[in-house]
N, C-alpha and C positions, 0 to 999 in steps of 0.2 A: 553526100553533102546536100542536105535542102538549099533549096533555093528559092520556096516563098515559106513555108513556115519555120517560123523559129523555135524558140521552148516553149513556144505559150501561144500558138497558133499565126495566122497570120497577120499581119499589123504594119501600121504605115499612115501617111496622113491622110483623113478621109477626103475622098474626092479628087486627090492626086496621085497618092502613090497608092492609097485603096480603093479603088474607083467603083464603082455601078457596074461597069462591065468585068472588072474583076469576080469581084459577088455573087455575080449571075452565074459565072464558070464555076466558081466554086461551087455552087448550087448543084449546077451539072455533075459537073465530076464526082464533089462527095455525095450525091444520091446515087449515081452508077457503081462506085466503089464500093460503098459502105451499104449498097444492098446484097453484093456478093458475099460478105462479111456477117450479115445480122441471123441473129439467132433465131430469129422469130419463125424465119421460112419463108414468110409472107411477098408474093407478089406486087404487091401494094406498099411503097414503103411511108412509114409514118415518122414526121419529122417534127419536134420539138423547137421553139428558137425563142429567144430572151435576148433582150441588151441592157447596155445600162441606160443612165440620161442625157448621152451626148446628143446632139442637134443632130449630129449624120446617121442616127441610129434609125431615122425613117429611109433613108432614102438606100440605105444598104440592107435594112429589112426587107424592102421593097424586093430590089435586085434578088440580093438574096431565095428568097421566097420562089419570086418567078424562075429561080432558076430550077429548083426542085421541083417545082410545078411542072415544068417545059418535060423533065423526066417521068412524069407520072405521079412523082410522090406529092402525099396528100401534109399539109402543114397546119401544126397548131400553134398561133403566137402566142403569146405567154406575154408580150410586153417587156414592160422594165419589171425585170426580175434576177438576183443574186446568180454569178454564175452556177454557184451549188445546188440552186434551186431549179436550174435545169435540168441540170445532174443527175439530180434526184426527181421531176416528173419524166426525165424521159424512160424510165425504170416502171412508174409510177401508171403513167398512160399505156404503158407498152410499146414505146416508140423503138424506130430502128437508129435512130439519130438523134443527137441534141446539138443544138448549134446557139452558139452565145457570140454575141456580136457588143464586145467591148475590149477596152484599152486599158483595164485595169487602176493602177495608178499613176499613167503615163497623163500628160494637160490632156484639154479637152480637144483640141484640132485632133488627135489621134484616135482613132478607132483600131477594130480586132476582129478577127471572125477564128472560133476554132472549133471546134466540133467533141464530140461525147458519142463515143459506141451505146449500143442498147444494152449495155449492163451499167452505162454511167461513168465510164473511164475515158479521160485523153484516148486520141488513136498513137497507137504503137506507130515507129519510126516505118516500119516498111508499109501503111497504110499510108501515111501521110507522103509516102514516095510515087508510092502509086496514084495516090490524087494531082500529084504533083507534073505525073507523065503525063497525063489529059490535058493537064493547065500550058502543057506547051504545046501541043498538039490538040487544040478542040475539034481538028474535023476527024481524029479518032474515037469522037461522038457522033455518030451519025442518028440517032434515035430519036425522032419526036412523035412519040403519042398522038394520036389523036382522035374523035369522038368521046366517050366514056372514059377513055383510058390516061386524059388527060387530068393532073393532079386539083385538089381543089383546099380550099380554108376548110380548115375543123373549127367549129367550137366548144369550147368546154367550158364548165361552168367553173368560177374561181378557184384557178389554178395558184393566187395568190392562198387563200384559205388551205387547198390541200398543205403547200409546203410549211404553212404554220403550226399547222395541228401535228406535224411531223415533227419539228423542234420539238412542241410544247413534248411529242412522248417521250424525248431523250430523256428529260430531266427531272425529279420528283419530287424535286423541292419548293415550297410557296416562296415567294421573295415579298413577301408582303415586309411592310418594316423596313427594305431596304431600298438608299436611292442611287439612281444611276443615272450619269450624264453621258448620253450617244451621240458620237458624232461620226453619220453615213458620209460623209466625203460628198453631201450631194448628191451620192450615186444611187444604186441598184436598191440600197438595203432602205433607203428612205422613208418609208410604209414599214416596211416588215420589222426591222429591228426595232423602233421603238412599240410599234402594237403586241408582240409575243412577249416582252417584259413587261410590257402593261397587262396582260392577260394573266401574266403567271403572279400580279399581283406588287410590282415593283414599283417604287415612283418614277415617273421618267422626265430627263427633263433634255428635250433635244436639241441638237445645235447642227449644223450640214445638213440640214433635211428641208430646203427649200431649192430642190433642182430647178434650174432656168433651160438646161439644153446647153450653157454655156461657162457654169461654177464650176463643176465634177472637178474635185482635188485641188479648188483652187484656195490655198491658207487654209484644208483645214482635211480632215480623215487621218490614216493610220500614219501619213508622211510629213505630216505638217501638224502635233501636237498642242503646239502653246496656248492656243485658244482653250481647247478644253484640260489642258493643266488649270488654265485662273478659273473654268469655270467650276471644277472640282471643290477647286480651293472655297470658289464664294457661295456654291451652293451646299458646303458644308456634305457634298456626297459621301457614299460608299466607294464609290468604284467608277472611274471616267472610263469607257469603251470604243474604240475609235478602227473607223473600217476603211478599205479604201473604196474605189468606184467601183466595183463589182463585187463588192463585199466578200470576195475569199482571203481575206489576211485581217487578222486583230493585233492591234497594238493597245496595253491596257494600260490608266494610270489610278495610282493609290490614295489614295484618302488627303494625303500631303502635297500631292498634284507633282509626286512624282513618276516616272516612264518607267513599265514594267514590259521588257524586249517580251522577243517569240522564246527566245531563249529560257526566261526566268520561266515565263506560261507553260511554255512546253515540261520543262522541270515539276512545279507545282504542283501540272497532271497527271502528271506520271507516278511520281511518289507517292498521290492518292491513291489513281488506282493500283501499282504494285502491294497497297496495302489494303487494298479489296478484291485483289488476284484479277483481275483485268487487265495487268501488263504483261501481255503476252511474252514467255519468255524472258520476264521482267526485264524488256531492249527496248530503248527508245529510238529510234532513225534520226538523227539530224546529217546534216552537210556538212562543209571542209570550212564553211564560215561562222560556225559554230562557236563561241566564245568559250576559251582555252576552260576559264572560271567554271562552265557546262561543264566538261570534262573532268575534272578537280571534284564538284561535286559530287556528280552522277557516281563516283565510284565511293564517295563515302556513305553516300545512298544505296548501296546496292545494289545500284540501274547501272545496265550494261548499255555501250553505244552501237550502234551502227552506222558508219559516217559512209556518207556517198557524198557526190561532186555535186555542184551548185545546180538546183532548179526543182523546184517538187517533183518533176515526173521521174525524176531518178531516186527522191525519196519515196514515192509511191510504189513503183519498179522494185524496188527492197522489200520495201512492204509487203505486196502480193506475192514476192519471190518465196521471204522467208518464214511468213506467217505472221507477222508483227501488227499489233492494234495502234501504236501513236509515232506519228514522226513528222516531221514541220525545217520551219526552218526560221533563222534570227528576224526576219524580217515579219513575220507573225502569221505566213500561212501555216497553217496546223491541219495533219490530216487526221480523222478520229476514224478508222477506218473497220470497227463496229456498226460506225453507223451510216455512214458516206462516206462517197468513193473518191471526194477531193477537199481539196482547202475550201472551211469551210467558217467563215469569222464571225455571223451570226451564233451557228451553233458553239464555235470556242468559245464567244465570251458567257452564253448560256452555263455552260458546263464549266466554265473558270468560277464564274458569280456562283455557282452551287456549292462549288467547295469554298469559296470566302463564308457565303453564309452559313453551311454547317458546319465549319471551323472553328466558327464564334470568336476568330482572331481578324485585325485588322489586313487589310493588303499590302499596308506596308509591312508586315510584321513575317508574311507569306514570304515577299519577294528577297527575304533576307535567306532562304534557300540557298544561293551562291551568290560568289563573290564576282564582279564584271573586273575581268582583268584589261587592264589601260592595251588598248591597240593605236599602230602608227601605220597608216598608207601611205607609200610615197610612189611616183609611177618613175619610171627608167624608161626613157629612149632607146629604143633599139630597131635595128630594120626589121622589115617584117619578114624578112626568111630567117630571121633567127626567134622569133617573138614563140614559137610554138616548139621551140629545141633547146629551151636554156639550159635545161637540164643535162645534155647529151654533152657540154662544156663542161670537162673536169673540173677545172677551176674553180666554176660558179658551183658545181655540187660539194667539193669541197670547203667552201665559203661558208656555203648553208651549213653543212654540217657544223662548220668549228662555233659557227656563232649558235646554234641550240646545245651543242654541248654547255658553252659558255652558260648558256642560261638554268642548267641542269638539271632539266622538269620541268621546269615550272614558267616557261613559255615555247613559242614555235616561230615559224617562219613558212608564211603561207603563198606562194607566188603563183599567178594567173597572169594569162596572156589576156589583152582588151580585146574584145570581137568587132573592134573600129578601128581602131587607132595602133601605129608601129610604138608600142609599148607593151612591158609587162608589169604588172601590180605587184608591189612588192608587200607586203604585210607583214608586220613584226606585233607580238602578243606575248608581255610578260607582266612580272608585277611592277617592276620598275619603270617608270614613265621616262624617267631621265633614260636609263640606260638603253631602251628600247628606239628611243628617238635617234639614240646615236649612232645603233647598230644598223636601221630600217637607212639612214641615213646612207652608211658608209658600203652596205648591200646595194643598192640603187646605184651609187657610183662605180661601184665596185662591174657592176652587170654591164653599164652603158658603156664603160673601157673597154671593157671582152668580147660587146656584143653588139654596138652600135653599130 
């Protein structure tokens, strides 16, 4: 069980629950651990780091930094740069480490710190354990360098340029003729995303792209759409593209300024490329929150699924398990893992907008792919020694069953315990909006009588 990192590194309010002196240990620790681990060999370890635009992003850089330093290792900042874009220099520079210091699309009080092995990957659960055994005990650090051996700044010369020219080879397509309205959240992608569509020849017309240190996700990126719905609408675009603060997740919308999920995206791509033999094993990887409607279609498609449990690194973990090129999840992180090694929402909308434009069809026309089958959440009360064993209650397995019988195909029943709160999520997915309401309804009550 971790106890400071979670699915997505570590995270908490900066300055309070993520502090400077947190930072700094981290620093320590994951250059002690993750030089044991690196491929390189090298005695010298070399560390990559990016944040987004939050305001705390200096002062945990700071930390940060010095703590890697305090071990020897030698640090390239990179600045406000897309998490993927770390990902991808620290591959790039040859580093042993990549460390991205953001909150994703969590408000702006929230910061992140999580790290990237020297191939570009999340660290696996038993590194981040081992980081985790130093963070309680730092005087099982005893090491500080010193003369020579003490770490120092690297510079390199625009590291924003390398990760452009890197997109720009994904894709072969001109966009010239075509417009797009971008909205970075604010964040990471603020520079990057609109200049690589303006390179490739796009019209851009940008909106979230005026970070303060204090906007990041505030009314507008991948979470908060309606802005860039009306501006779709009034700039008469092609394609609205919307990221969040550290630009790994794309949410798109169509020509109508309607919301095209990760789900339909993910879809879209896959069907292209199984019909240019680049889906691997023609499988796509999604999650357990995958819209039933995915499902439904993928198999008149003749795309195969691979479902795993909620959070990319379990969709990535499949991936590299089983050899698979694409898999993501509803919420719009997409992994293209041809070409990167994590969610990467820059290069999705890249590679989304190349199949609109050589389709010569509209994106609404695209997203009618499949059908969004109506879902109903409703949360149950329960204590929390039963929140993680609902299952193990005959009854309630029982219950579940008779009500997807009931539905015969053509919906599910999806239940998750909250990682806060003595509740479990109950989720009902069929075509009937009425009938599913009633069911999600009468499950919920059904659990908190059994299990409360």
């Amino acid at each position: 069980m971790r106890k400071y990192f979670g699915t997505d590194g570590v995270r908490g309010i900066a300055n309070k629950e993520l502090t400077a002196e947190l930072a700094y240990n981290l620093g320590r620790a994951g250059a002690f651990v993750l030089q044991k681990h690196s491929e390189h060999g090298s005695d010298r370890v070399k560390v990559v780091i990016g944040s987004d635009t939050r305001i705390s992003k200096d002062i945990l850089s700071m930390a940060l930094s010095a703590g890697f330093m305090s071990m020897g290792a030698d640090v390239i900042d990179a600045k406000v740069l897309p998490t993927p874009a770390v990902a991808y220099l620290t591959k790039h520079y040859k580093a042993d480490i990549g460390a991205v210091i953001s909150a994703s699309h969590n408000p702006m009080e929230y910061n992140g710190i999580k790290f990237f092995n020297s191939k570009g990957f999340k660290l696996a659960d038993e590194i981040e354990l081992e980081i985790e055994k130093y963070l309680d005990d730092m005087s099982l650090l005893n090491e500080y360098p010193t003369h020579e051996n003490i770490g120092k700044r690297m510079k390199v010369t625009n590291p924003e340029e390398a990760y452009i020219e890197f997109l720009k080879s994904c894709v072969s397509t001109d966009f010239k003729g075509m417009k797009v309205v971008i909205d970075t959240a604010n964040g990471a992608a603020y520079k990057i995303a609109p200049e690589v569509f303006a390179q490739l020849g796009a019209e851009v017309v940008c909106i979230g792209c005026q970070p303060t240190g204090t906007n990041i996700n505030a009314n507008c990126g991948s979470t908060h759409t309606k802005n860039l719905e009306a501006m779709v609408v009034e700039h008469k675009a092609d394609l609205g593209l919307a990221y969040d603060g550290d630009a790994d997740r794309l949410i798109a919308i169509d020509e109508m300024g309607q919301i095209i999920d990760g789900d339909k995206i993910m879809l879209i791509c896959a069907n292209d490329m199984k019909a240019k033999n680049q889906l691997k094993k023609d499988t796509l990887v999604v999650t357990v929150m995958s819209n039933m409607g995915l499902h439904v279609a993928a198999k008149a498609l003749g795309i195969k699924l691979a479902v795993t449990g909620v959070g990319d690194r379990y969709v990535l973990e499949e991936m590299v398990k089983e050899g698979y090129s694409l898999g993501g999840e509803q919420s719009g992180h997409m992994i293209f893992l041809d070409h990167i090694t994590t969610g990467d929402g820059t290069l999705s909308s890249l590679l989304f907008a190349e199949i609109v434009k050589n389709s010569g069809k509209k994106a609404s026309e695209l997203s009618k792919i499949m059908e969004i089958y109506p879902q109903v959440l409703i949360n149950a009360k329960v204590s929390n020694g039963n929140k993680h064993t609902y299952m193990e209650n005959q009854e309630v397995a029982d219950k579940i069953k008779l009500l997807e019988e009931k539905m015969d195909g053509q919906g599910r029943v999806l239940i998750r315990p909250s990682g806060t709160e003595p509740l479990v999520r109950v989720m009902l997915e069929g075509k009937d909006q009425n009938q599913i309401e009633v069911m999600a309804r009468e499950l919920a009550d059904f659990i908190e009588i059994k299990l409360g």
